[in-house]
KOLVO-486669 format. One record per residue (C-alpha): residue in one letter; x, y, z. Coordinates in steps of 0.02 Angstrom, whole numbers, plus 50000, padded with zeros to 5 digits. Layout:
BEGIN
AXYZ/...
***
This chain:
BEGIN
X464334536846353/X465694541046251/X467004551046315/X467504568346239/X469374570046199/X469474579346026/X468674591745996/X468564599745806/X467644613845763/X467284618845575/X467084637945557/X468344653045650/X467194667345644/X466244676945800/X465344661145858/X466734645445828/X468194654445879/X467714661446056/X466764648346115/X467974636246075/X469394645846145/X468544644646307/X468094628146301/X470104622846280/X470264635146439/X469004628446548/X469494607646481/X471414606046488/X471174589146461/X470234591646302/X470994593846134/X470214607646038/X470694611545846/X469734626445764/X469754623945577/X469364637445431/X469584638145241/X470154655045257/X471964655945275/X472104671745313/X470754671145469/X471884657345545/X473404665545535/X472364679845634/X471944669645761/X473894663245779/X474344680045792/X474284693745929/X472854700745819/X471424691945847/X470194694145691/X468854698145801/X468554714445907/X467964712246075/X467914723646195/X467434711646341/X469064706846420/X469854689946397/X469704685846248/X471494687446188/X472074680546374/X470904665646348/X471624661646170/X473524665246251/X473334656046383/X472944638246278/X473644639546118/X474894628346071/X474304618446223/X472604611446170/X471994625846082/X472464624445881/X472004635045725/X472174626345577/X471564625045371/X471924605745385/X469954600345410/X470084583145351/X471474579545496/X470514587745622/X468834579045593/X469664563945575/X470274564545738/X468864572545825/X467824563545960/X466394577545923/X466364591045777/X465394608245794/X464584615145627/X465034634045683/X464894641945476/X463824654545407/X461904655145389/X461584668045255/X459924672445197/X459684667445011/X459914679544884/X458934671444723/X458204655644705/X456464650044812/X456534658444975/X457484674344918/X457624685845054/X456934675145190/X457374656445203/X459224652345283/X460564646045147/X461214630445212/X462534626945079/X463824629145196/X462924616145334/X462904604145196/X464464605045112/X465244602645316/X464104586445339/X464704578645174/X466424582045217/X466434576245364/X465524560245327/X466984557845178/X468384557845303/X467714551345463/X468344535745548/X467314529345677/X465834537245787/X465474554045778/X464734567045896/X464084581745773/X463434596845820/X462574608945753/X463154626345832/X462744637845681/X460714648045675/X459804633845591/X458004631445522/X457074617545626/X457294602045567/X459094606245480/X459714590745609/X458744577745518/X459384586145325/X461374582145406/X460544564245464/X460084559745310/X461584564445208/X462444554945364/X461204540045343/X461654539645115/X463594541145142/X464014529045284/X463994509045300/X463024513845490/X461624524645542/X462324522845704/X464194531145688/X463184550545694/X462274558445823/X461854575345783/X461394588945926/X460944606145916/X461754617646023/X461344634745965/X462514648946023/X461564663746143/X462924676246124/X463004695646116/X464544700746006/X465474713846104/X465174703146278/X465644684846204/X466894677946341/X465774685946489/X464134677246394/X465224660146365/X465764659646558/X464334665846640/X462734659446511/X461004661146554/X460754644146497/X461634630246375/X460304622746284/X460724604246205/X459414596646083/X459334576946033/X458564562245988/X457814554646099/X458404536846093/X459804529246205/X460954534046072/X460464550846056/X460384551246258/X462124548846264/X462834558546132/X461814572146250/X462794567946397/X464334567946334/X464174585846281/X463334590646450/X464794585146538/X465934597546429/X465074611046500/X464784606046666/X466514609846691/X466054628346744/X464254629846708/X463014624346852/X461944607646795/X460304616346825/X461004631146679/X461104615446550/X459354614346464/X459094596146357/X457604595846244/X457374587846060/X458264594045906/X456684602545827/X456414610646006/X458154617446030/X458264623245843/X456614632545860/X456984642046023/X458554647245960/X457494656245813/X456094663245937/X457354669846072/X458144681645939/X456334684945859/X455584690246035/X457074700146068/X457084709445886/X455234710345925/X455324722146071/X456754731845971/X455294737145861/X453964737845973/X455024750546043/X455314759245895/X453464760945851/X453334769845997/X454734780645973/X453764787545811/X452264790145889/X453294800346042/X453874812545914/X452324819045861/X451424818546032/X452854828346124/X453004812746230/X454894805746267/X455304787546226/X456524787546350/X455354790946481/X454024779646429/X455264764646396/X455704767646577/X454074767546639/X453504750746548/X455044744046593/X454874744946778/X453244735146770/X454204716646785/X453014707046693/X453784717046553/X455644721246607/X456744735946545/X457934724746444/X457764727446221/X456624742846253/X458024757346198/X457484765646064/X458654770945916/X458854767945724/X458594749345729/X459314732445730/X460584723045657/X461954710945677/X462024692645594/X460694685945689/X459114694845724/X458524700245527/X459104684545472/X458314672845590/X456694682445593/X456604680545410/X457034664045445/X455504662745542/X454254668645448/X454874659545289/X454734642745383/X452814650145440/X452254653245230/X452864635045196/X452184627145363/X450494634745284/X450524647245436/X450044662745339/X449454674645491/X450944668545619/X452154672445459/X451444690945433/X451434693645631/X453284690945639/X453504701145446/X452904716045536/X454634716145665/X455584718745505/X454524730745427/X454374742645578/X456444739345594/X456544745945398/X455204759945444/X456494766645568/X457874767545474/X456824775745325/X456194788545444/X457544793245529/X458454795245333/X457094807045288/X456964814845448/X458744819645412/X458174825245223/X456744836045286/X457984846745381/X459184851145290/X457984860545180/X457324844645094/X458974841744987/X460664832845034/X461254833344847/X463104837444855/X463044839645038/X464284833045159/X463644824045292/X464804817145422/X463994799345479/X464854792145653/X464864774645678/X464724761245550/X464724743745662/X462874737845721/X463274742145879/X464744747546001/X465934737346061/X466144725745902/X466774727445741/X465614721745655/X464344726645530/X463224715745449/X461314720445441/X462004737845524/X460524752645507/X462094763445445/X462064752045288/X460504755445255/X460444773545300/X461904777745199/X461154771045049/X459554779745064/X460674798945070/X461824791044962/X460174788244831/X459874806244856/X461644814644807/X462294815444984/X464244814845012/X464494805145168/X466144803845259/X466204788945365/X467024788245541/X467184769645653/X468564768145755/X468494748745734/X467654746745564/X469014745445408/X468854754445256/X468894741345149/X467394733945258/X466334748345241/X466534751345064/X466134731145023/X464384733645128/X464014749444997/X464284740644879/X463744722844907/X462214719344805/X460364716344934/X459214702444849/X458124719044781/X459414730344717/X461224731644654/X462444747044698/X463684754844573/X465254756044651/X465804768244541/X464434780744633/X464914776044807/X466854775244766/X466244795044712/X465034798944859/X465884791444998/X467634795145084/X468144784345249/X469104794645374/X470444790245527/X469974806345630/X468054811245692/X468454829445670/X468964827745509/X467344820145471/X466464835945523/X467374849345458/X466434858045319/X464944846345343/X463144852145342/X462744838145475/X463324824845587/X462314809145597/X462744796445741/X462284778945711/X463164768545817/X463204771446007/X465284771746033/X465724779446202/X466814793546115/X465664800246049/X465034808546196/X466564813246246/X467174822246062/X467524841246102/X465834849545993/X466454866646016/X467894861245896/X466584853845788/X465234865945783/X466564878345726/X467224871245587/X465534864545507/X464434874945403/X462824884645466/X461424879545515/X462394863445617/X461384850145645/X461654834945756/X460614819645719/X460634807445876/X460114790345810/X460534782945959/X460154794046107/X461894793746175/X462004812046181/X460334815246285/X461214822546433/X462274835446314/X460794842246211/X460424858446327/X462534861846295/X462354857146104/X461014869046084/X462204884746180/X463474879146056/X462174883645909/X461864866645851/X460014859345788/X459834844345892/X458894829645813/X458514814045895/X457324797345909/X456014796945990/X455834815646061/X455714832146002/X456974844946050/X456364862746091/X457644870545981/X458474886946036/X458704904745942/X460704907645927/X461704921745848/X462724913245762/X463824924045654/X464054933245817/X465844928445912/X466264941546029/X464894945646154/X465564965446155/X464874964845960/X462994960146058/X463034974946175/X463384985046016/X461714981045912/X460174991345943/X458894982646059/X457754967945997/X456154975145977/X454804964546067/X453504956145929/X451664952345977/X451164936145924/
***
């Protein structure tokens, strides 16, 4: 078996840097160099600002602790691979924007631009693995350009070893995992390569966590975990629709499922949708690896998870439409929260994308609150062109203003739309808020974080709006401040309905 000194790990983004930082923690007698093109990501991760939020503790104490020990960030790749006793793929997956597979199939320039570049410098036997979302069967693509640009077929083994994290929670996943799952040939060769990663991870997780299958097997449940989880997102969600014109409360009827453990209450909250860099792209992935498997009814099963997820996010953007009066041209609409989800800074595949282009497409003027998102971030997403349409920046540059301060966000706005779930924004003071917005207020919840406030929203005098439930709205007075100015006006006269 061969032993694991060096460790090199191509790619410093959510998945690479984290799990390699704890890897250096938990094996002080392992080298570990973590290698990007970007200069300015590694001089991040050198820094005391890490370019990655994460809200779970430890991930700055983890890096601290080992850097400059046997922790390294560094843009020479060459040197590090050359070195390295095993090499993690850890780079981006995209989903293809032209070309055969647009929209769907995985781009894997990156994977293969790291396998010919490593097979260019390498001296010796190599462990590589791939830790980036793959199609099945990638393994035996970085074989073969192994196999063309090497004197051996035997100085690579390649493993899969996808990555099972939640971003927001990435050191607690890391150190406590469900699982590890480790796919590889299964000759004595690839046996071994096997081992020698097991025993990395056997320094703190427990041997019967470790899960060893093929390559095609690990690559494919790394695809269906994220598929059955999106799944249940928007199984979920279809429910949520049907709740609002029933009178029923998702909520309550997630809860109710949920209790039944052959089901379990985990993936069932209901809200605007997915997103994040996995589950739309590795769905997609899926079903595009279904149409050219000649698996025409599995590939439209697993279509219809990302159609209900874009039916969400389309209703709930002309939910918002139909109440305030059917227009949103030239109105200002104060939109809170711009990451997928709390507790990470990051926002790719996030429904607030996609639901500030649809009231952007209708005239709306949107100011944008995160209090982890970047301008410059938010701004690129508007802008970025989708494999069906392109955005002029000059209309968003026009449309859209990014704001420092929540209030600010709301004052003068016709509405307030919440689409990611950040803790402060139950705790804003709506009083403030309510005063300084235009009349009617409305509130729309897209992520039922403000369930337990909507009896006091509603005394305020705002229009509550939510998934998955219709609020009995309230009558207010609302040009009415001083309750001596009520005891004033004649008497309501009782109507007969």
């Amino acid at each position: 078996m061969v032993e694991v000194r060096r460790i090199c790990c191509i790619g410093a983004g959510y998945v690479g840097g984290p799990t390699c930082s704890v890897i250096a923690q938990m094996c002080p007698e392992v080298t570990v160099t973590v290698v990007d093109v970007n200069e300015d990501r590694i001089r991040a991760w050198n820094s005391d600002s890490l370019p990655i939020f994460e809200v779970s503790p430890g991930l700055q104490e983890v890096v601290d602790s080992c850097r400059g020990v046997n922790l390294f960030f560094s843009t020479d790749m060459d040197e590090a691979i050359k070195n390295a006793d095993l090499v993690f793929i850890s780079v981006n997956t995209p989903t293809k924007t032209f070309g055969i597979g647009k929209g769907r199939a995985a781009d894997l320039k990156h994977i293969e631009a790291c396998a010919r570049r490593i097979a260019d410098v390498s001296i010796g036997c190599k462990i590589v693995v791939e830790k980036s979302t793959v199609p099945v069967r990638a393994a035996e693509s970085i074989r073969r350009i192994f196999n063309a640009n090497t004197k051996s077929s035997f100085n690579f083994q390649v493993l899969s070893n996808p990555e099972f994290l939640a971003e927001g929670t990435a050191i607690t996943d890391l150190k406590n995992p469900d699982r590890v799952l480790i796919g590889g040939d299964e000759t004595p060769e690839g046996q071994h390569a096997i081992e020698a990663l097991r025993s990395i991870y056997e320094h703190w997780v427990p041997k019967s966590k470790i899960i060893t299958t093929n390559t095609w097997s690990s690559e494919l449940s790394k695809l269906a975990a994220n598929a059955f989880l999106a799944q249940r997102i928007s199984s979920i969600n279809s429910i949520s629709a049907l709740c609002e014109v029933t009178g029923a409360d998702v909520e309550e009827v997630a809860h109710a499922i949920g209790t039944d453990q052959r089901i379990g209450s985990c993936f069932l909250k209901a809200s605007v949708g997915f997103g994040g860099s996995c589950f739309q792209k590795d769905v997609l992935n899926l079903v595009y690896l279904c149409e050219v498997l000649n698996l025409p009814e599995v590939a439209r099963y697993w279509q219809q998870v990302i159609e209900i997820n874009d039916y969400q996010r389309k209703r709930f953007s002309s939910r918002i439409i139909s109440c305030l009066f059917n227009t949103v041209t030239d109105k200002k609409i104060a939109l809170l929260g711009f990451a997928f989800k709390k507790n990470t800074g990051d926002t790719r595949e996030s429904s607030s994308i996609y639901i500030s282009r649809y009231l952007l497409e209708e005239g709306a003027c949107l100011h944008i609150y995160d209090p982890k998102v970047k301008a410059q971030q938010i701004m690129h997403d508007l802008t970025q062109p989708t494999p069906s349409e392109r955005h002029d920046p000059a209309t968003v540059s026009r449309l859209v203003t990014i704001v420092t301060d929540p209030y600010k966000a709301c004052e003068n706005a016709h509405a307030i739309v919440i689409c990611t779930e950040w803790d402060m924004f139950t705790e804003l003071d709506y009083e403030k808020i309510y005063k300084a917005m235009l009349k009617p207020a409305f509130i729309f919840d897209g992520r039922r974080i403000l369930d337990s406030l909507h009896d006091q929203l509603q005394h305020i005098g705002f229009q509550v709006e939510t998934i998955g439930k219709r609020v009995n709205q309230r009558i207010h007075f609302t040009a009415i401040e001083d309750k001596s100015e009520i005891d004033q006006q004649q008497p309501l006269k009782k109507i007969k309905l």
